[in-house]
TITIPA-450529 format. One line per 5 residues: their letters; for each residue x, y, z of C-alpha. Coordinates in Angstrom, 2 decimals, padded with zeros to 5 digits. Each point is the difference from the previous one (the first is absolute). Example, Ala and Ser with C-alpha at 12.3 -4.5 7.8 and 13.67 -1.06 7.14 Angstrom:
// TITIPA-450529
as	012.30 -004.50 007.80  001.37 003.44 -000.66
//
This chain:
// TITIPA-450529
xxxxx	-004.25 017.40 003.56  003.29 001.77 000.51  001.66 000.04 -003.64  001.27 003.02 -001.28  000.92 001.82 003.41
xxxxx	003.85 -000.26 000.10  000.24 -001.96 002.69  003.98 -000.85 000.47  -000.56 -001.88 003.66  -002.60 -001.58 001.93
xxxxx	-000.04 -000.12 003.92  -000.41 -003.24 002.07  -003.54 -000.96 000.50  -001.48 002.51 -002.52  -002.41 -002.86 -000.75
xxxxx	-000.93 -000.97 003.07  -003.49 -001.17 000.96  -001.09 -000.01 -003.82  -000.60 -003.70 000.61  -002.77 -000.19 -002.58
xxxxx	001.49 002.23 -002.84  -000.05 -001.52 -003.44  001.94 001.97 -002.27  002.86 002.28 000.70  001.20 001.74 -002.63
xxxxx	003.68 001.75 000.27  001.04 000.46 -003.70  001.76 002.67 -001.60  001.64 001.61 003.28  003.85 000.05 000.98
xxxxx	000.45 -003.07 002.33  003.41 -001.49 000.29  -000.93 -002.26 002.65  -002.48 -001.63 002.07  000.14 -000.51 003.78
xxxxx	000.21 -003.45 001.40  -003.91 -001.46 000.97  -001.22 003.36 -001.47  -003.38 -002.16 -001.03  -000.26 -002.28 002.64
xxxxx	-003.08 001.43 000.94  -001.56 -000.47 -003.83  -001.40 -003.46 000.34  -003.00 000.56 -002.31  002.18 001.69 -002.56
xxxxx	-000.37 -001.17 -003.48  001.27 002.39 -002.21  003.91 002.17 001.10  000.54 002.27 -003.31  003.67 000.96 000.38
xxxxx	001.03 000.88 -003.40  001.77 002.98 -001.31  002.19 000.76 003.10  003.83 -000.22 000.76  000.01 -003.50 002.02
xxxxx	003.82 -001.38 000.15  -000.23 -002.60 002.64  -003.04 -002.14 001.12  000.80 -001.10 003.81  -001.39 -003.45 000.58
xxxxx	-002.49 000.62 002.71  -001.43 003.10 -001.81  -003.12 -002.02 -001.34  -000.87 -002.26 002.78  -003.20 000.41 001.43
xxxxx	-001.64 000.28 -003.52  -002.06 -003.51 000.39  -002.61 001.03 -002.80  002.57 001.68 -002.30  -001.22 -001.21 -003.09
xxxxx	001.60 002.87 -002.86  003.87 001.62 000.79  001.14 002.69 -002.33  003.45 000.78 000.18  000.79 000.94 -003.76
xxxxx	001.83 003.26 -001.14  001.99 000.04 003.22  004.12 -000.07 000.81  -000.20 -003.40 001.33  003.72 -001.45 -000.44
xxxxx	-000.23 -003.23 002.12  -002.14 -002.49 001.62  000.49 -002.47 002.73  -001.77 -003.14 001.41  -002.89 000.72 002.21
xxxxx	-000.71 003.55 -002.08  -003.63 -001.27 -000.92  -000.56 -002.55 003.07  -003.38 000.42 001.58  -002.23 000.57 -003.00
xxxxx	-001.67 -003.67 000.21  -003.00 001.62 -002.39  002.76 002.64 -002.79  -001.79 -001.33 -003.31  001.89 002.71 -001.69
xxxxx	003.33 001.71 000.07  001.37 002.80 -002.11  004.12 000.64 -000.10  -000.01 001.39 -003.52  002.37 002.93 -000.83
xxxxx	002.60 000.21 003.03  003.89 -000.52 000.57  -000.18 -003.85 000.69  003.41 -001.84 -001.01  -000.29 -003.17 001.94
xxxxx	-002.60 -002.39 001.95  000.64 -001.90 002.43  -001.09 -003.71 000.67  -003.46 000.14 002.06  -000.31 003.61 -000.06
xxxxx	-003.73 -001.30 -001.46  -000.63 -003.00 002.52  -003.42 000.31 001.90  -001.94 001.75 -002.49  -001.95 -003.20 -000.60
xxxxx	-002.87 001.98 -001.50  002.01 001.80 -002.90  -001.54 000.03 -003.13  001.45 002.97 -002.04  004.12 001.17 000.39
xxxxx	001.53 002.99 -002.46  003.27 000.71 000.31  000.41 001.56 -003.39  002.07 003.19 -000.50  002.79 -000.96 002.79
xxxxx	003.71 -000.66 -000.42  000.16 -003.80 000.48  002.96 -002.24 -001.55  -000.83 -003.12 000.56  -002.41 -002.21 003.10
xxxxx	000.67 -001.96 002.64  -001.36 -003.99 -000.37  -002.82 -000.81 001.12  -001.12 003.20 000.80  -003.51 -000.21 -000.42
xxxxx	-000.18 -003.51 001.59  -002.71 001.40 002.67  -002.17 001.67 -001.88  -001.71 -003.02 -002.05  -003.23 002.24 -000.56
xxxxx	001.43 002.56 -001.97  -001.41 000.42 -003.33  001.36 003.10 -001.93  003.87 000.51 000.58  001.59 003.30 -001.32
xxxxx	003.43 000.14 -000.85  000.46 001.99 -002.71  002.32 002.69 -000.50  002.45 -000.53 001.54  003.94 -000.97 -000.45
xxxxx	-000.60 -004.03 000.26  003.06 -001.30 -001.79  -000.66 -004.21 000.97  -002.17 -001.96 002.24  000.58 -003.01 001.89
xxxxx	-002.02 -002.93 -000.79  -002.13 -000.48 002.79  -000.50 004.04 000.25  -003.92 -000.81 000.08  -000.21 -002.74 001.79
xxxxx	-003.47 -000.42 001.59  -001.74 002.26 -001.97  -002.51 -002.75 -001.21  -002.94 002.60 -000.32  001.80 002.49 -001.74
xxxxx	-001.91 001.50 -002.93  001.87 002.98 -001.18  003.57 000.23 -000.61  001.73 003.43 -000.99  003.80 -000.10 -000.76
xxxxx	000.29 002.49 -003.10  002.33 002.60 000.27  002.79 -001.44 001.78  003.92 -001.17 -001.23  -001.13 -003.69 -000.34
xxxxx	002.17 -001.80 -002.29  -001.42 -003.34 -000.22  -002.70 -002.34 001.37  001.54 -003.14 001.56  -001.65 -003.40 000.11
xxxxx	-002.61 -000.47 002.94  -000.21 003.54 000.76  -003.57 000.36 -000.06  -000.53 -003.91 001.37  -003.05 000.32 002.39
xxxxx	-001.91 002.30 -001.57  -002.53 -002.04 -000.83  -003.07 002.70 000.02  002.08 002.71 -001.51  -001.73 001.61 -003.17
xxxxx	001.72 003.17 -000.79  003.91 000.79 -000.36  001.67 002.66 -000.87  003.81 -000.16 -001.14  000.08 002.74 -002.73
xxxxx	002.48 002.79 000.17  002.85 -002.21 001.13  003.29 -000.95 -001.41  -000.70 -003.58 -000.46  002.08 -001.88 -002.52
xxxxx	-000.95 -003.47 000.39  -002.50 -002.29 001.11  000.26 -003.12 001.24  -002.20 -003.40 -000.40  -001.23 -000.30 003.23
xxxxx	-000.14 003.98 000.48  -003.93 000.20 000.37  -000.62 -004.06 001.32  -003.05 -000.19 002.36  -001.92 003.14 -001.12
xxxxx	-002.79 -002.08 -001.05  -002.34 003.02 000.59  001.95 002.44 -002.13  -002.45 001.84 -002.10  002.15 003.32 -000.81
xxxxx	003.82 000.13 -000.41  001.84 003.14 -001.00  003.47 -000.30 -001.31  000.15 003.38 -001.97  002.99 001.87 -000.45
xxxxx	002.97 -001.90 001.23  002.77 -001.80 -001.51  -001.28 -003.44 -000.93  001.94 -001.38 -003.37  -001.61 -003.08 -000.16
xxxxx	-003.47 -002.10 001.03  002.01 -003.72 000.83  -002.04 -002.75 -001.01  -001.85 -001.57 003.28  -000.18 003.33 001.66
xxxxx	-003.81 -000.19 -000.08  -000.98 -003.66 000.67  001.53 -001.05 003.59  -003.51 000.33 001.23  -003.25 -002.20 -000.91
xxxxx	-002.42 002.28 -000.12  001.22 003.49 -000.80  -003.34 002.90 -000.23  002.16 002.76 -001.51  -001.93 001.96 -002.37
xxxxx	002.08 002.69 -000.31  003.54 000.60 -000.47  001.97 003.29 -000.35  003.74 -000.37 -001.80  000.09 003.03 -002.37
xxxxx	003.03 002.54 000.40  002.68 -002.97 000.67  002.64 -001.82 -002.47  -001.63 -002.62 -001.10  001.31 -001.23 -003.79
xxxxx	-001.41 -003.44 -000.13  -003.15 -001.71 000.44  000.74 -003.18 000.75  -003.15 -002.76 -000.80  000.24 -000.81 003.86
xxxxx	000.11 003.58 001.33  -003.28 -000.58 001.35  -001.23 -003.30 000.09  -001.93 -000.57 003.54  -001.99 003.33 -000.53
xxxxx	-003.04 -001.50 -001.18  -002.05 002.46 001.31  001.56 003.10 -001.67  -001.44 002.40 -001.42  001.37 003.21 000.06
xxxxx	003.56 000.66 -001.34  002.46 002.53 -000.21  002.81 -000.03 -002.07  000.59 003.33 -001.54  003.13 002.01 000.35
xxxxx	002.66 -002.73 -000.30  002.19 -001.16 -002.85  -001.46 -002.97 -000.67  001.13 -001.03 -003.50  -000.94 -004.01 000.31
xxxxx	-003.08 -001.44 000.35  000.11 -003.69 000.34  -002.85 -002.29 -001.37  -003.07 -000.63 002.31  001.59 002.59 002.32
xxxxx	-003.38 001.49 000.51  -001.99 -003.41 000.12  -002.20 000.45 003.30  -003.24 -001.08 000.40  -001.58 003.42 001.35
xxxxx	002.21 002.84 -001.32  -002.48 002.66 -001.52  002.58 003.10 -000.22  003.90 000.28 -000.89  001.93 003.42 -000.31
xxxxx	002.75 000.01 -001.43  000.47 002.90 -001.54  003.33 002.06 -000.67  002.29 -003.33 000.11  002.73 -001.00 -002.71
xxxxx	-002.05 -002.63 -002.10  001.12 000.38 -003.66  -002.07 -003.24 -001.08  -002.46 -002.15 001.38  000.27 -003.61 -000.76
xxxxx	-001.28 -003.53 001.13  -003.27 -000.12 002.20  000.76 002.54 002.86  -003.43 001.00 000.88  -001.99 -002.99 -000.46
xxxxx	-003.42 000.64 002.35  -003.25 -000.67 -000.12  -000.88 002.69 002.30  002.07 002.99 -000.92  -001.85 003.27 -000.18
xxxxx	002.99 002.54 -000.70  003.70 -000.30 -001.05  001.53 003.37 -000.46  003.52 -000.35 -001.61  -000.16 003.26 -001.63
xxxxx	003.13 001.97 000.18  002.40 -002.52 -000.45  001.87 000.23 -003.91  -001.77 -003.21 -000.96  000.89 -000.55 -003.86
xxxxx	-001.73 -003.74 -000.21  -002.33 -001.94 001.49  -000.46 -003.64 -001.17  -003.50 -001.33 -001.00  -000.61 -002.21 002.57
xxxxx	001.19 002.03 002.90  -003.48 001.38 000.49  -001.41 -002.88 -001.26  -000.49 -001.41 003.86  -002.04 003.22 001.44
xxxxx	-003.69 000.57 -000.64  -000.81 002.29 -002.80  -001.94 002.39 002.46  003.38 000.62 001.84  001.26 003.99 -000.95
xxxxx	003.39 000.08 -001.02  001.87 003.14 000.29  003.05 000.50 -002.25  002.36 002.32 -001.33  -000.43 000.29 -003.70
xxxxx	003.04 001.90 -001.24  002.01 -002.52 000.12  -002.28 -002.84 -000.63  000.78 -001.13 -003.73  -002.88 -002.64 -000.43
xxxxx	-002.71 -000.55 001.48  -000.50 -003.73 001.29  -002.59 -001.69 -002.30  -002.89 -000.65 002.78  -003.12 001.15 -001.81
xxxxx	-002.13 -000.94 002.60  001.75 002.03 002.83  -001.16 003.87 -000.83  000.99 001.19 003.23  003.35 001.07 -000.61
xxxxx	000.55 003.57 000.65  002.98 002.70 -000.61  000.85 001.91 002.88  003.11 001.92 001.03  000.91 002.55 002.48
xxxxx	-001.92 002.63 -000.82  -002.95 -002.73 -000.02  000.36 -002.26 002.78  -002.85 -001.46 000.90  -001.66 -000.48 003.77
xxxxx	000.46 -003.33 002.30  -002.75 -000.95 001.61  000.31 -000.91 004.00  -002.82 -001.95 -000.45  -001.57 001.61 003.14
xxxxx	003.35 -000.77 002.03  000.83 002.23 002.59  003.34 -001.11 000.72  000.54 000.07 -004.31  -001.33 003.33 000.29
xxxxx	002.33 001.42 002.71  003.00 -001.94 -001.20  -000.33 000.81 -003.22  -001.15 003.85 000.75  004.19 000.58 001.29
xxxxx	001.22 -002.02 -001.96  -000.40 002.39 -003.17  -003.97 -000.12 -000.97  -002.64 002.62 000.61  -002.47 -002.26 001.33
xxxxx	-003.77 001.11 000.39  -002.93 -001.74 001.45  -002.69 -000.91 -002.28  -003.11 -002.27 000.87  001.77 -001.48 002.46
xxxxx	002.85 -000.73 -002.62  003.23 001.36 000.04  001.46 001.86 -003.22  003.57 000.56 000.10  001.85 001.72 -003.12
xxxxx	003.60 000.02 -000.03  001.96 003.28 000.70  000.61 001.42 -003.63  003.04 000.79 -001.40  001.65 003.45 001.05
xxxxx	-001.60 -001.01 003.67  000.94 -001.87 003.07  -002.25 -001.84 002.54  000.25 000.81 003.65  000.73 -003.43 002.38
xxxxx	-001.18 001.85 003.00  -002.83 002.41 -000.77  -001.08 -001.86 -003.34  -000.90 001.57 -003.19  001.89 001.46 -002.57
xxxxx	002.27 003.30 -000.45  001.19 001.95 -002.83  004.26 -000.47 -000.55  001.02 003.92 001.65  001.24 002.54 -002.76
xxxxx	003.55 -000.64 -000.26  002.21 -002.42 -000.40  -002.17 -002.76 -000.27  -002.36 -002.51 -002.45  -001.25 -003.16 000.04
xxxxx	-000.98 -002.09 -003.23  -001.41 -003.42 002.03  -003.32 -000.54 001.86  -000.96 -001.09 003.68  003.49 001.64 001.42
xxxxx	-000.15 000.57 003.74  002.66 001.58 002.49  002.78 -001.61 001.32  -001.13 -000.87 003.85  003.37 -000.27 001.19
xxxxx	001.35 003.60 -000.71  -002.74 002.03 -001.49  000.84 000.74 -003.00  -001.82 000.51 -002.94  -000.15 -002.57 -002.88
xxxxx	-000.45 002.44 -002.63  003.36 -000.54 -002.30  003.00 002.39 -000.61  000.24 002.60 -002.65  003.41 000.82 -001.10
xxxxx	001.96 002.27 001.77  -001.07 003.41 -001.14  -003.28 -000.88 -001.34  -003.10 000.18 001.57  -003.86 -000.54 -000.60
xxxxx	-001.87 003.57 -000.01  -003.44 -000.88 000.43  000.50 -003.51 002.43  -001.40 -003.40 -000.70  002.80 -000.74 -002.70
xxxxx	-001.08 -003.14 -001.39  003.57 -000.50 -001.74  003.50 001.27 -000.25  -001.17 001.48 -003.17  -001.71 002.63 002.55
xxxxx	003.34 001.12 000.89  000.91 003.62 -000.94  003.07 001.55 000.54  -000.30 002.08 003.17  -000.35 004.21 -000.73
xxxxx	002.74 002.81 -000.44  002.04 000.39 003.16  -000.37 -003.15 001.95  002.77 -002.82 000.23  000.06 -002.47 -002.27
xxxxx	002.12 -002.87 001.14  -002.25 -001.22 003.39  -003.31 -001.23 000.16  -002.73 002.32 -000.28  -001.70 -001.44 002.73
xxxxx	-003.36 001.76 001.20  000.70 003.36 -002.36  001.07 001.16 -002.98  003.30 -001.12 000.52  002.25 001.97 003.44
xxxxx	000.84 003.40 -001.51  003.96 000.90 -000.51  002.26 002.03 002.58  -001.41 003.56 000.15  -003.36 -000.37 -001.81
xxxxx	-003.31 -000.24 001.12  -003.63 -000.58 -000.79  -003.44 001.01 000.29  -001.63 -002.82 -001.07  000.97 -003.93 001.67
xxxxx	-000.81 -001.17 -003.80  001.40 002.85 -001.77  003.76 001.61 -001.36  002.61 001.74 002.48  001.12 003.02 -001.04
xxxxx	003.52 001.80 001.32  -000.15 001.99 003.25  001.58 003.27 -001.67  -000.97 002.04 003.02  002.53 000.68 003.06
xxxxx	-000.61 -001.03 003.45  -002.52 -003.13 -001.03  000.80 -003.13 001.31  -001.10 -002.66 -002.79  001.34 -003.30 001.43
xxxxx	-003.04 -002.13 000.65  -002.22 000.69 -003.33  -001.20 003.12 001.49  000.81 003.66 000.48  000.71 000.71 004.05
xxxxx	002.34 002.89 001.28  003.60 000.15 000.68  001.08 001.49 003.06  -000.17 004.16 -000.22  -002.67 000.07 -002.29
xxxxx	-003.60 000.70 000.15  -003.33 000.13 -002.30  -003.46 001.27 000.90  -003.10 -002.52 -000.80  -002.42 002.41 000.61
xxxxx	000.27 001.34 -003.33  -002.72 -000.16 -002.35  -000.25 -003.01 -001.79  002.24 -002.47 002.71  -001.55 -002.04 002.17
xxxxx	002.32 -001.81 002.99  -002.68 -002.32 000.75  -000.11 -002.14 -003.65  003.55 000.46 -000.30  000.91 -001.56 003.08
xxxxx	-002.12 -002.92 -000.91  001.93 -000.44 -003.12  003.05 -000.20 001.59  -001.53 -002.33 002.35  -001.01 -001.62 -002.86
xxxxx	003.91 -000.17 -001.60  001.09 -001.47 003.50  -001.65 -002.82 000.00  002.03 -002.82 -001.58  -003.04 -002.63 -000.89
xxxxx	-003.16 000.87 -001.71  -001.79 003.45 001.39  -003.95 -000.47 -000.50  -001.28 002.65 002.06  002.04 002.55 -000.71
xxxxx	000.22 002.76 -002.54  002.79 -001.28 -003.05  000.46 003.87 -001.31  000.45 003.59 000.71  -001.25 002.11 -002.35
xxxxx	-000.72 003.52 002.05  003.27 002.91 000.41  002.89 -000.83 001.82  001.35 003.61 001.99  003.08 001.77 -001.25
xxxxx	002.65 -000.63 002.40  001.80 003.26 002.03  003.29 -000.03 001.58  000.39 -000.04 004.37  001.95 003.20 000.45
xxxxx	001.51 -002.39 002.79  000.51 -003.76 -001.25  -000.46 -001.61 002.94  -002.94 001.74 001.10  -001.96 -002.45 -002.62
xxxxx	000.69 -003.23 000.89  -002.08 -002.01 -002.31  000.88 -003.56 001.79  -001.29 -003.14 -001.15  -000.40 001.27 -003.82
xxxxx	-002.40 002.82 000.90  -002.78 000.20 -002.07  -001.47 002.87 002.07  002.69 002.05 000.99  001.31 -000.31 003.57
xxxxx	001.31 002.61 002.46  003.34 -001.24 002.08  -000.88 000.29 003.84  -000.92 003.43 001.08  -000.84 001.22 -003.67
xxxxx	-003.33 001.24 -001.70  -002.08 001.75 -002.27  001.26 000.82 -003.62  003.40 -000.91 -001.18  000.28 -000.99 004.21
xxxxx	000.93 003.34 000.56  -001.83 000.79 003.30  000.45 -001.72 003.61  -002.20 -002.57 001.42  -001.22 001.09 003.31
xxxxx	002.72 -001.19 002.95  002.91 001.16 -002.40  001.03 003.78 -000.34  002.10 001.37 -003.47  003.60 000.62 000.18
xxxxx	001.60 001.61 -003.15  -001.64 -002.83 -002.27  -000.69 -002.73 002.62  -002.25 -000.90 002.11  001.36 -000.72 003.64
xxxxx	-002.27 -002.12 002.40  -001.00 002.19 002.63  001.19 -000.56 003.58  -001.85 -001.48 002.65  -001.47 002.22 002.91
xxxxx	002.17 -002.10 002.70  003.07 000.41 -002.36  -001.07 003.60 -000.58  000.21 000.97 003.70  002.88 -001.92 000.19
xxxxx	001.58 001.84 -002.45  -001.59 003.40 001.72  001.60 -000.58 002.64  003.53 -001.27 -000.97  -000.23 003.42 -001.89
xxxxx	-001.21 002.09 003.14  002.32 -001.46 002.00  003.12 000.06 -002.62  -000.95 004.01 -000.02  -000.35 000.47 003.28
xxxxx	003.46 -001.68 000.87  001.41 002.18 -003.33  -001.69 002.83 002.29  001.79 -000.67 003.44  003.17 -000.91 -001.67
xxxxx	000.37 003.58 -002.25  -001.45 001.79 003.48  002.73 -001.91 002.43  002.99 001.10 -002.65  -001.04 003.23 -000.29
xxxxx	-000.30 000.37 003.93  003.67 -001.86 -000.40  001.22 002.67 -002.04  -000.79 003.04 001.37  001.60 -000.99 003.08
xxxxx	002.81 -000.67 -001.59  000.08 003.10 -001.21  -000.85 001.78 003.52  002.19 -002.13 001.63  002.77 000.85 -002.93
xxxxx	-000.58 003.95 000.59  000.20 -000.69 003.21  003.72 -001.23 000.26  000.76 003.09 -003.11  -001.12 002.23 002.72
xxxxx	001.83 -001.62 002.83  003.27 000.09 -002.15  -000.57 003.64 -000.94  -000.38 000.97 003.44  003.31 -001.87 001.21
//
């Protein structure tokens, strides 16, 4: 085992004459690249952990040698690009893990000999589109990966010769339809995931040969409308369970979904489905149907005629009318969940006393039926699922809260800006965002979870008014600041404060002491970390409620720097102690400055420039002295001579 060691190389032969290791685990170190044949010496190596490192480019001899390699992790790398031959040589790899790197493309072959492949994830990467045929060599895989990603289209015979394929994961991609024939082949494939795409059309054909099918998810895309056929190109369909909630569905057309005989799990809910056409419904196994929070205003004809149905939950949809017979056709044990407010009459049934009221505040709990893949799907897709017995109870996300697509669960709509007044609401998986809705600009929710715009107060004294309040009390104006994230701004009267990011810092020249009674630097600087961050701050403190120091004026300005909105008070370079009036060590004062002190080298340097500058000023004032004095003898000299004459 040598994870966690910060290993950024490895020699040649470091694994030599480890002929009967079995596991070799090199995760979470630095590794940008692996020597060519670095395991040829690891033939009874089943297990090569190399997750969590910085892997760019995978040479194509780097695995040979590994004959009983039967488990390669390479997620969480940099990987960019593969090539043919990159996995050649692992005759026994039953698994292999690319999840979470840089991949954009892959290139025909670059899985051919891995004969023994029974598991591929390439979630998380960057890829666009594949090649055809790409998988043609790998006829034992069973559980493909693919999901997010950037897929925009496929080509037809993309899975070609994937005949034992089980698994299929595609959500999260740019998919914007499903042509016909895609999927031809798959004849054991049970479980596919399209959900979180931006498909807008299906087309008859688009799921021919899945005979196996037994879960399809087709949540939140695009999809306007179910065309009649879509369902029945194969003899024999299994499907029992069949996401389409969170798409654009309007009409229900009586052929939507004939050929699903064995269905028995639907999901409707979260379209605008205003039309329901007669005998829509009319399959021979279908025990639960949710669709709740539609656009039905009446329900008419024989929509939901069943002899097995358990649950129909149509509740929040503004249904005014529902005809007599149109639960005429269901069994009178089957629990009907409606919205009453609108609901003028009740339809005259007597023998069906198992219609119940229910609204957003009351939602009731869908049952998974002991489903794991219900469960999971339906635990990020909005619901708060929780095992019971075996049996899965999911309740919807309530209103004023969002569900999380990739932890699961549900979360409270931030204080701020923000409500939400419908159930099961998830994240948006391309960008992130919140689903919570948008209070007016200037308005905000003070206590979270708003669970309508009627939540919306106007944001407190001092902040601006005409932007969104976004995860505060509204931004505060030009010169004010705050002590509390959730709380007024108030004017910053005093001089030398700097009040430009909801906060008080220091300009430059000024300075305030926090070691007063009362302040404490610590809890203010995590409220101003607390102000910088943009998005929701849960760890953080949201107030300041201790003394904030008076603030004293530099008797030299630029002595107190205070870069970078000081919240401290900084020193410029070669400045300290109070007001920065004292020299750091290395710097000597000059009049008000401090002056870096000179180097030793430069000192003698200096020394002796000086010394020598001196002693030259010396021999020059000595040599015209000397000059002049015999000038003057030699002057007297010819006086004398001329006196004598």
């Amino acid at each position: 085992l040598l994870q966690k060691n910060n290993l950024e190389t490895i020699q040649d032969h470091s694994f030599r004459g480890l002929s009967r290791l079995q596991l070799l685990d090199l995760s979470k170190n630095r590794l940008q690249s692996l020597p060519t044949n670095i395991f040829a010496d690891l033939s009874s190596l089943q297990d090569l952990d190399l997750t969590y490192n910085e892997l760019k480019v995978m040479h194509k001899s780097c695995f040979e040698g590994l004959l009983s390699l039967e488990i390669l992790r390479l997620q969480t790398n940099k990987i960019k690009l593969l090539d043919k031959g990159n996995f050649g040589g692992l005759p026994k790899l039953i698994i292999l893990l690319l999840n979470l790197n840089e991949i954009r493309t892959l290139p025909s072959g670059v899985f051919d000999g891995l004969r023994s492949l029974q598991r591929l994830e390439l979630s998380g990467n960057k890829l666009q589109t594949l090649p055809t045929k790409l998988f043609a060599d790998i006829s034992t895989l069973e559980v493909l990966y693919l999901d997010n990603n950037s897929i925009t289209s496929l080509p037809n015979d993309c899975f070609y010769g994937l005949s034992n394929l089980t698994k299929l994961k595609l959500n999260i991609n740019e998919l914007q339809s499903i042509p016909a024939q895609l999927f031809r082949g798959l004849n054991h494939l049970k479980k596919l995931f399209l959900n979180n795409n931006k498909i807008r059309f299906l087309h008859v054909g688009s799921f021919e040969g899945l005979s196996s099918l037994d879960f399809l998810d087709l949540a939140d895309n695009n999809i306007s409308e179910l065309v009649p056929g879509l369902f029945n190109q194969t003899v024999g369909y299994t499907l029992t369970t069949l996401f389409l909630q969170k798409n654009n569905l309007k009409v229900i057309h009586r052929e939507a979904f004939f050929g699903l005989n064995k269905l028995q799990f639907l999901c409707l809910y979260s379209n605008h489905i205003d039309t329901i056409e007669d005998n829509a419904f009319s399959l021979a196994e279908l025990q639960y149907i949710y669709m709740f929070q539609n656009d039905l205003t009446n329900i008419t004809g024989n929509p939901f005629e069943s002899k097995v149905l358990k649950q129909l939950h149509i509740y929040l949809n503004k249904i005014s009318q529902i005809e007599d017979r149109s639960l005429m056709g269901i069994p009178y044990k089957t629990t009907v969940y409606l919205s009453c407010d609108f609901l003028l009459v009740l339809p005259k049934n007597s023998k069906h006393d198992k219609i119940k009221c229910a609204s957003a505040s009351t939602a009731p709990s869908i049952s998974a039926g002991g489903s794991l893949d219900i469960g999971v799907a339906l635990g990020k897709d909005g619901f708060n699922c929780t095992l019971y017995d075996y049996d899965f109870d999911c309740s919807p996300c309530g209103i004023g809260t969002y569900g999380d697509t990739i932890t699961g669960g549900c979360h409270s709509c931030p204080i701020g800006g923000f409500y939400e007044d419908q159930i099961a609401q998830t994240m948006t998986s391309h960008n992130g965002q919140i689903p919570c809705k948008l209070c007016n600009e200037g308005t905000y929710v003070k206590e979270g979870q708003g669970t309508s715009a009627k939540d919306c107060e106007v944001c407190p004294e001092g902040t601006r008014q005409d932007i969104h309040a976004g995860f505060r009390a509204c931004s505060c104006k030009d010169d004010y600041a705050r002590t509390d994230r959730y709380g007024p701004c108030y004017l910053c009267l005093e001089r030398g404060l700097n009040c430009s990011q909801d906060f008080q810092a220091l300009l430059p020249g000024f300075m305030w002491n926090w070691t007063i009674p009362g302040a404490n630097l610590s809890n203010y600087k995590q409220f101003v970390a607390n102000l910088q961050t943009i998005d929701d701050p849960l760890t953080l403190p949201a107030n300041y409620t201790e003394e904030i120091p008076r603030i004293f004026i530099c008797p030299r300005k630029k002595s107190c720097a205070n870069n970078h909105n000081s919240i401290e008070g900084n020193c410029a370079k070669g400045y300290k102690g109070w007001l920065c009036t004292n020299c750091e060590a290395g710097y000597y004062s000059v009049l008000t400055s401090c002056v870096p002190c000179p180097r030793l080298a430069i000192l003698i340097a200096e020394s002796c420039v000086f010394f020598f500058v001196c002693a030259l000023a010396c021999f020059l004032l000595t040599w015209q002295t000397k000059r002049k004095a015999e000038k003057g003898r030699h002057a007297r000299h010819l006086l004398m001579l001329s006196l004598q004459e």
